[in-house]
C-alpha positions, 0 to 999 in steps of 0.5 A: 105236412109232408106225406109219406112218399108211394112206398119202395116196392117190396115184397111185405110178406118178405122177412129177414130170415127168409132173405138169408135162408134165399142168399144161402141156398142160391149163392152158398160160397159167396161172402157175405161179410168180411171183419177187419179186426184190431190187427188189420191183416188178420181180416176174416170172411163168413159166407152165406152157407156158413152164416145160415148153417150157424144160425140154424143151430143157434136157432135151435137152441133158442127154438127148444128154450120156447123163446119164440116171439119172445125178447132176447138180449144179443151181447156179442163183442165180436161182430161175426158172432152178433151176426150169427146170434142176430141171424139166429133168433131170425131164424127162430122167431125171437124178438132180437134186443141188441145190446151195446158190445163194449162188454166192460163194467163201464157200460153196466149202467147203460147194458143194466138200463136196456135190459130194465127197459125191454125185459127179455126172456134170455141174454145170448152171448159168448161164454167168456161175456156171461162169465163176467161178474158184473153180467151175472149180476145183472142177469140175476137182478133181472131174472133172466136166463144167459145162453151161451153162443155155440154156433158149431155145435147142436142140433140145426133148425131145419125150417126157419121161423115164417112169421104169420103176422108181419106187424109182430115185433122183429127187433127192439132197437135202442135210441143214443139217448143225447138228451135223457136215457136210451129209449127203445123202439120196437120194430116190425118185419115190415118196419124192417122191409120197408126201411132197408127197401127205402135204403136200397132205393134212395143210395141206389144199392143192389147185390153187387153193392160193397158195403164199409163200416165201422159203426157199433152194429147195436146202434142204427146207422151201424145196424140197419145200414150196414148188416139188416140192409146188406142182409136183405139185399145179399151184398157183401159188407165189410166191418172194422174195428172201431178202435182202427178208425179212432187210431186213425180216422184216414185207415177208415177211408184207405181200407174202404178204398183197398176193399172196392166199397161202394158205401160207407156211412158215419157222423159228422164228426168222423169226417171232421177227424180225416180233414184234421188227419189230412190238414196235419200232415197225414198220410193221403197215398194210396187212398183211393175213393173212386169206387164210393157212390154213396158216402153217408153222413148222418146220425148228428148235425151235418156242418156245411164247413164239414160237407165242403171241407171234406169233399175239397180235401179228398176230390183229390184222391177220386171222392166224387162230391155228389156220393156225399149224402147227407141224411137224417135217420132214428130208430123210431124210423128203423133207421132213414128218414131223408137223403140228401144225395144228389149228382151235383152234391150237398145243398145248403139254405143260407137264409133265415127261417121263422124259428119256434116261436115265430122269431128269426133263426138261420145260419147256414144248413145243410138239406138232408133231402127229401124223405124217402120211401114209406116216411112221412114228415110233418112240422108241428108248432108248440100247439100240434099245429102243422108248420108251413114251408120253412117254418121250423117246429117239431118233427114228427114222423109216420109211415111204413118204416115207422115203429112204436117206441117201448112204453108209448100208447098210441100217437097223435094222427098215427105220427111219433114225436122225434124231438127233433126242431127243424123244417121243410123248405121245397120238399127238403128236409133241414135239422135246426137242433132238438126242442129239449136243447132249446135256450130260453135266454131272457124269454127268448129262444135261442137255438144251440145250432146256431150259437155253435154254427156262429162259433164256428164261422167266429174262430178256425180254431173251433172244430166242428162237433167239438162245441156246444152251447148249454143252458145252466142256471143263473138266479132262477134264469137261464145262461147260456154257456159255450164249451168248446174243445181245445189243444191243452196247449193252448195259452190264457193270451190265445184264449182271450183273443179267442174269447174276443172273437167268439163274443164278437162274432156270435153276437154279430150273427145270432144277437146273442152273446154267451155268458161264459166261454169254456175251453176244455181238453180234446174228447172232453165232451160227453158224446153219444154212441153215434158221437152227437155231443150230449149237452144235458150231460155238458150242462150238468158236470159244468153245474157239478163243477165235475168238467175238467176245464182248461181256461173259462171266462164268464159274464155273470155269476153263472157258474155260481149256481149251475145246472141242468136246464 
């Protein structure tokens, strides 16, 4: 067991709205935020005194709604309007829930699920999102009342909301949900505190940090990092547009450059896309990485091939290799649970482990440190047993940080179940995969992490956070399927060598060799909102033969009576 290190020092009688109220009144003309919309020159600022006089006037509304301590729905497109609606129910004491801001019917199943989940008493959003048809419909299923956003007009909040019990709900946060439907969480003010503290301290963070992203601001990394904290701080943060990043991976990178950013956070796969931009030829001129001191990767598994390709590629453009900070973070932990920033950069443990059930696992992983401030980890064997040094279990976490996620009684020992299969070894955390994703593989278990790990290191073709390996059923047995994307060029002569490789090389280095191997097209794969690959969802469009595939071999009769493990 690791126990939760001496909290950061913060102030716990401190909220989020008291934070804000203080920045306006000490440095009202400063940005605090810029937005990067999909026409990049169009960039807009909101400054502390303009952000604290449109949360006072949204908080009225919600104030005079009697929405005090009460859940409401944030669905707002436009970041600096989800900054005003998130500040605003600061301001009035209500619980914020924010809502995913793709606001399109293709995301009514997951917006519908949330709003089932966490019953709020209203949905704050613009006009033109509670004029959708299919919002309505929602909003009617579920009895809950649209308030339209109207930062410039109304009467202002003229005290904020002081919160007399600090262990009273602040936020519910959503988890990415890659192995089921998104679950919320409920975090306190202190929750909130303790975490962005813990941020400030582990990345070395201050008021004249920079701050750079473009994560959804309803998903924790995008959230917490780079709103909650730089709130609570009062550094400037610039957002961009996803769409810009997706475009292009490196317009990421030039624009943190171009804005002096002193932070930027992403997963795994999004370092990936700027080594494969760069490796194609992109365009590196003018990118300028010098002034980053903390470049987060997290939010997924973090790929040693990632880690070392990325901090090779663009040392050449002033990227320090010690600023890579791998780093393991949920929102059952408001947001960090590790960092792995060190001076010297990312650390990787080559050697095997004791796995799960108490064979040999391994393969290269990459440290995401040593928890941080106000978070404890402990390792659990299958009976609740705490693990012992490089013993992997499951991780469970608790501590100041820590909330309670929605529906659950109380814990076992005060700590939360994460799912999550890993160990510690010298005090540094390490990620082997998650316990639902376990491969029981004629009675033994097999970790996807490892299969794809040795996918990777098998063939260069295989890209990192492009693969997955996926249990289905074989005959009241478990198979083990590797799907992995591909160019659609790619010919059936290229895919049977690859198939030889993959097979030789995963058999070589786990014991294991895969009962089919399946190639499908470039973003194929269903991902998270984070990006992790949801591979429940993988196992069951291969068992509903809905995966549009490109070429597939097969050992057995796998794929004639397929499922979800």
């Amino acid at each position: 067991m690791n126990a939760p290190p001496a909290a950061a020092v913060f102030d716990r009688s401190r909220t989020m709205a008291g934070a804000v109220e203080r920045h306006a009144a000490e440095r009202p003309d400063d940005t605090a935020f810029r937005f990067v919309a999909r026409h990049a020159a169009n960039t807009r600022e909101l400054s502390w005194g303009a952000l604290d006089a449109a949360a006072r006037r949204v908080g009225a509304a919600l104030l005079g709604k009697g929405l005090v301590g009460k859940p409401v729905a944030v669905i707002c497109p436009d970041p600096r309007d989800f900054l005003i609606a998130l500040c605003g129910c600061f301001y009035a004491g209500a619980v914020v829930v924010p809502v995913p801001a793709v606001a399109t019917r293709r995301s009514a199943g997951r917006i519908g699920s949330i709003l089932e989940a966490a019953s709020p008493a209203a949905v704050l959003a613009t006009a033109k999102v509670l004029e959708q048809p299919w919002i309505a419909e929602l909003l009617e299923a579920g009895g809950i009342e649209g308030l339209p956003l109207t930062p410039e007009a109304g009467d202002r909040l003229e005290a904020i909301a002081r919160p007399t019990d600090l262990d009273g709900p602040a936020l519910i946060q959503f988890t990415s949900g890659s192995t089921g439907t998104p679950r919320g969480v409920g975090l306190s003010h202190a929750n909130l505190a303790s975490n962005c503290s813990a941020i400030v301290e582990a990345y070395g963070l201050s008021a004249a940090t920079r701050g750079f992203s473009w994560l959804p601001l309803h998903h924790d990394m995008g959230l917490v990092g780079h709103v909650l904290t730089p709130l609570w701080i009062g550094c400037r943060s610039t957002i961009m547009d996803p769409l810009l990043f997706l475009q292009s991976p490196l317009r990421w990178l030039r624009r943190a450059g171009e804005e002096g950013a002193t932070i930027t956070s992403a997963p795994n796969f999004a370092y990936e896309l700027c080594v494969k931009e760069a490796a194609r030829g992109g365009d590196l001129t003018g990118i300028d990485l010098s002034s980053l001191t903390a470049m987060v990767c997290g939010g997924e598994a973090v790929w040693p091939e990632t880690v070392d390709a990325f901090c090779r590629v663009f040392a050449t453009v002033g990227l320090d290799r010690g600023a890579f900070a791998p780093s393991y973070g949920l929102a059952e932990a408001t947001l960090l649970v590790s960092s792995g920033r060190r001076p010297s950069g990312p650390r990787v443990h080559a050697d095997p482990v004791e796995g799960w059930d108490g064979a040999e696992a391994g393969g290269p992983v990459v440290s995401l440190g040593r928890p941080v401030s106000g978070v404890g980890v402990t390792i659990v064997d299958a009976g609740g047993n705490v693990c012992g040094d490089g013993v992997i279990g499951e991780i469970e976490i608790s501590g100041e940080s820590v909330g309670r996620p929605v529906g659950v009684g109380a814990t076992v020992g005060g700590r939360v179940p994460t799912g999550d299969l890993g160990f510690i070894h010298d005090g540094e955390v390490y990620i082997s995969g998650r316990r639902k994703e376990i491969i029981i593989l004629r009675g033994q278990n097999v970790y996807p992490g490892d299969i794809e790990n040795a996918a990777l290191r098998a063939d260069p073709a295989i890209r990192p956070g492009a693969v997955a390996a996926v249990a289905v059923r074989d005959g009241g047995t478990e198979a083990m399927i590797l799907v992995f994307e591909a160019d659609r060029g790619l010919g059936g002569d290229d895919f049977t060598a690859m198939s030889r490789r993959l097979n030789q090389g995963i058999a070589q280095a786990t014991g294991h060799t895969p009962d089919g191997l399946v190639a499908v097209a470039v973003g194929v794969l269903p991902r998270t909102t984070s990006g992790k690959i949801r591979r429940h969802l993988v196992s069951d469009l291969y068992g509903k033969a809905e995966l549009p595939i490109l070429h597939e071999t097969r050992r057995s009769s796998a794929r004639d009576e397929a499922g979800p493990s």
